[in-house]
N, C-alpha and C positions, 0 to 999 in steps of 0.2 A: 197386158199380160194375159197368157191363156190358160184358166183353171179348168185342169181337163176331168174334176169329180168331184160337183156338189158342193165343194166348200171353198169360199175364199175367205183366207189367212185375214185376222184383224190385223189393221195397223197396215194396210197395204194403199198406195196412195196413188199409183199408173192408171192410167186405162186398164179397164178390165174385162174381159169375158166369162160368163161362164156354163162350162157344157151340163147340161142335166140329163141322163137319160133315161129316166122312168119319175112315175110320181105312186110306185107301188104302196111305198112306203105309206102314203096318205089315203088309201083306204079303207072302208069299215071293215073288211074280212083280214086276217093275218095271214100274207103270203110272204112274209119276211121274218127272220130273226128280229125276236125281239129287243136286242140289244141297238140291230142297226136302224131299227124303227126310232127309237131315241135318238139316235146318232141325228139320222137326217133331218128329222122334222124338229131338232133344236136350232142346228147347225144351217138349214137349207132357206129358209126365211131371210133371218139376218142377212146371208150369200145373195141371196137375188136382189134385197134392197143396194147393195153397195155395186153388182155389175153394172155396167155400162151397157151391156149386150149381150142377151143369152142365145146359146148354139144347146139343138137339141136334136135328138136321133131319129125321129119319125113325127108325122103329119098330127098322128095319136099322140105324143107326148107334146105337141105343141097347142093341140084343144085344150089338155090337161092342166098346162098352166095357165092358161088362160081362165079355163074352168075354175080350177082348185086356188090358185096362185093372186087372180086378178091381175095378171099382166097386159099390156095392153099387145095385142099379137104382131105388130109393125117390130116389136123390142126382140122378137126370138126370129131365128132363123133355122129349117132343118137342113141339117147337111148328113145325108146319111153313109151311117159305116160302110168297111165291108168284109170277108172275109182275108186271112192272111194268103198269099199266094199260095201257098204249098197242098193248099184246096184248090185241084183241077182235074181239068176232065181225062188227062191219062197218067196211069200210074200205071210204073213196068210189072208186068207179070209173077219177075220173080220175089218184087216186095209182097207182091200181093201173097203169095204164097207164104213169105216167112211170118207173115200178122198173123195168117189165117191158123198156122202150125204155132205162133207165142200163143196163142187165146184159145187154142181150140173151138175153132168155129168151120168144124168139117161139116155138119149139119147145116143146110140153111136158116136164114134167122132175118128177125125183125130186128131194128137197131134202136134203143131209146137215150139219148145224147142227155142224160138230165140230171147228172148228177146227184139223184135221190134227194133234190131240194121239194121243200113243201109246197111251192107255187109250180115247180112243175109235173104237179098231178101225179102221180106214179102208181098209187093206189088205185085208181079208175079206170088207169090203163089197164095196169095187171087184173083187175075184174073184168074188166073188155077182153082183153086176151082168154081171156078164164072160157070167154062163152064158145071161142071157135076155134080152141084150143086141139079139141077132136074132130076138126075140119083141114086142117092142113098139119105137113109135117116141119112146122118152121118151128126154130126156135125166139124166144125175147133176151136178148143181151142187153145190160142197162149198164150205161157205167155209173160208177160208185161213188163216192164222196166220204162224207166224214164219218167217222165208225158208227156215231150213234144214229143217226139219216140210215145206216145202208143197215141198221141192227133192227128197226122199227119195219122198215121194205122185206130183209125176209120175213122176221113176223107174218106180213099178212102173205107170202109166198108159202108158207106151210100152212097158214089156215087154207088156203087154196087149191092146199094138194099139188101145189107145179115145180115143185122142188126139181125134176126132171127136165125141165121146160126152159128155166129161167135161168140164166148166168149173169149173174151183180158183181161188175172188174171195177176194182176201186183205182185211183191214178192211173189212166192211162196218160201217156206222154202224148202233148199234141202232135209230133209226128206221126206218130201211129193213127191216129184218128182219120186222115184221107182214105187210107186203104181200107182202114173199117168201114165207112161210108161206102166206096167203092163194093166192099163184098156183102153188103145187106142188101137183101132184095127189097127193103122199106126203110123209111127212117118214119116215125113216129112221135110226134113231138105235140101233146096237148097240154102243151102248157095253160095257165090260169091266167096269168098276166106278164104281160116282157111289151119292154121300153123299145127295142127292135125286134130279136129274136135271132142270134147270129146263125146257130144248127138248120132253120129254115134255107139261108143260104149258102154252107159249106156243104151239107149235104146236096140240094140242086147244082154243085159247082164239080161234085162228085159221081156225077149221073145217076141218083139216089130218088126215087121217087118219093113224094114228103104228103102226109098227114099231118094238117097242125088246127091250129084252134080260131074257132071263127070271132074272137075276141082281140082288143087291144090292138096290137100294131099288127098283130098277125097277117089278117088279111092286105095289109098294105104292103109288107113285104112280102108276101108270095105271090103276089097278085093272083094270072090266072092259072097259076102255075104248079099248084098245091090242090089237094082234096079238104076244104076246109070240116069242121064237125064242131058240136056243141061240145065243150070241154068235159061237162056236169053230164053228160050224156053215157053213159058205156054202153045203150048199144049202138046208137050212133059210130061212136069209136069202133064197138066190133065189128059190123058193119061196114064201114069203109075201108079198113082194113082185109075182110074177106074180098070184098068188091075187088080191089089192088092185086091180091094175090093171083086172085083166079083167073085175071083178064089181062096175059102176056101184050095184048093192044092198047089197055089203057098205060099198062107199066110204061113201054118205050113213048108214047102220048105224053104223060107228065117227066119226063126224061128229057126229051125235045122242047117242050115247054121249060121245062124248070134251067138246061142249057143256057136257053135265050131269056130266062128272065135272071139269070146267078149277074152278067155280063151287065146289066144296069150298076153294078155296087163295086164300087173300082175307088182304090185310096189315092190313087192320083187325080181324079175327079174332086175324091172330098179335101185334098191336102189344098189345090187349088179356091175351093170355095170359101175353104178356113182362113184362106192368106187373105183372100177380098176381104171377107170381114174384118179381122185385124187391121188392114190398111184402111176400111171406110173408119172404124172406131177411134184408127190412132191421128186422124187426120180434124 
C-alpha cells in the first residue's frame, strides 16, 4: 500500500511504501508552522520504521534522509513530481486577457507564487525589490495565503513605502494561475527550503523566466535553466532580478532553457516508476 504523506496508519499489516517529501520539518531554523513541526517529527519516525520502501521527491530529500533519518539509501527511491497539465507553453489570448482585467495587472509585474508562507522568504524579497524599485516600471504581485501571513507581508510593505508597488491576491484558483505565469515577465521564487519546489517548474512550463534559490532541491530542479541567488541575500535577489529585466536576450535564454528543462517532469513518467516500485515491494 502507497502512503502518499508522511504518515503510516498504526495497525496496518500490507507491504508498505512511504512517500516523504521534505525533512524541513527537522531543521534548527523554523520554516514551518509550528503545530506541523509536531505533527511530523512525532508521526515521521515511527512511519519510516514500519515502511518497507520509501519513495521521495528529489535527490536533496533523499541525502536528507539518509543524513537526518539513518536510512540506508538502497531503501529510498526519487521519483520526481511534476506540474499538473494545464501548466503549458500556450494559453489562448483571449484568457490571457480576462486574468490580466480579474487582477488588474495592466502594468507590468514580477510574479511571486508564495503564498506569504515563512519559509518562502517574502520579506527579503520585498527589501530586494525595495532597492530597484526606481529602476524599472514593474510591478511585484504575491499571492496570498492566510489572513494572518498576508496581515504581517503588508506590515512590512508600508514600512517600505511600496504600497503602490505591491499587490498581495489572496486564493487564487489554480486555473487562473497559468495565465498569471504566462503574463509575468519574471517569476521570483527565493524560497528558504522546498522538498522539490513545484512554482520552479509550472512557471518554466509557462514560458516564465524563474529566479530561485541556490539551496535545497532547488538547484536540482532547475538545473541550468533558472538564475539561481543566495536566499539570505537581497541584493543578490535585487540584482538578478534587475540583470533579467533589462536583458530582453537573457529573458528568451532562460525561456528556451526553462521550455526544455519543464519537459523532464511528466506524471506518466513518475506514475510509471511508482508501479515498479510497488510491484518490486509487493513481490
Amino acid at each position: 500500500m502507497l502512503f502518499p504523506k508522511y504518515v503510516i496508519p498504526f495497525f496496518v499489516k500490507c507491504k508498505k511504501i512511504l512517500v516523504v517529501h521534505d525533512l524541513g520539518f527537522f531543521l534548527p531554523n523554523r520554516i514551518y508552522p509550528l503545530r506541523d513541526i509536531f505533527y511530523i517529527r512525532l508521526m515521521l519516525k515511527p512511519s519510516i520504521k514500519k515502511a518497507d520502501h520509501i519513495i521521495t521527491v528529489s535527490k536533496h530529500t533523499k541525502k536528507d534522509l539518509v543524513r537526518i533519518m539513518g536510512i540506508n539509501e538502497d531503501d529510498i527511491t526519487v521519483t520526481y513530481p511534476a506540474p499538473n497539465e494545464r501548466y503549458k507553453e500556450i494559453i489562448e489570448e483571449k484568457l490571457l486577457n480576462q486574468i490580466k482585467q480579474k487582477y488588474n495587472l495592466d502594468n507590468p509585474f514580477i510574479f511571486n507564487p508564495s503564498a506569504c508562507a515563512l519559509r518562502k522568504n517574502v520579506v527579503r524579497l520585498l527589501k530586494a525589490f525595495k532597492r530597484i524599485s526606481d529602476k524599472t516600471p514593474h510591478n511585484l504581485f504575491i499571492t496570498g495565503g492566510k489572513p494572518n501571513r498576508v496581515k504581517q507581508i503588508k506590515k512590512t510593505v508600508e514600512q517600505l513605502n511600496l504600497q503602490d508597488r505591491i499587490k498581495i491576491q489572496s486564493c487564487i484558483p489554480e486555473e487562473d494561475m497559468p495565465a498569471i505565469y504566462h503574463l509575468a515577465d519574471l517569476c521570483v521564487f527565493p524560497s528558504l527550503y522546498e522538498g522539490f519546489g513545484f512554482p520552479i517548474v509550472e512557471a518554466m512550463s509557462c514560458r516564465c523566466p524563474v529566479i530561485t534559490s541556490n539551496t535545497s532541491s532547488m538547484p536540482e530542479v532547475a538545473g541550468n535553466a533558472a538564475i539561481l541567488v543566495d536566499p539570505y541575500n537581497e541584493k543578490e535577489i535585487s540584482n538578478a532580478i534587475y540583470e533579467i529585466l533589462i536583458s530582453p536576450q537573457l529573458q528568451r535564454s532562460l525561456v528556451d532553457k526553462g521550455l526544455k528543462r519543464a519537459r523532464n517532469f511528466d506524471w506518466k513518467k513518475t506514475a510509471k516508476e511508482t508501479l515498479d516500485i510497488i510491484e518490486m515491494i509487493g513481490k
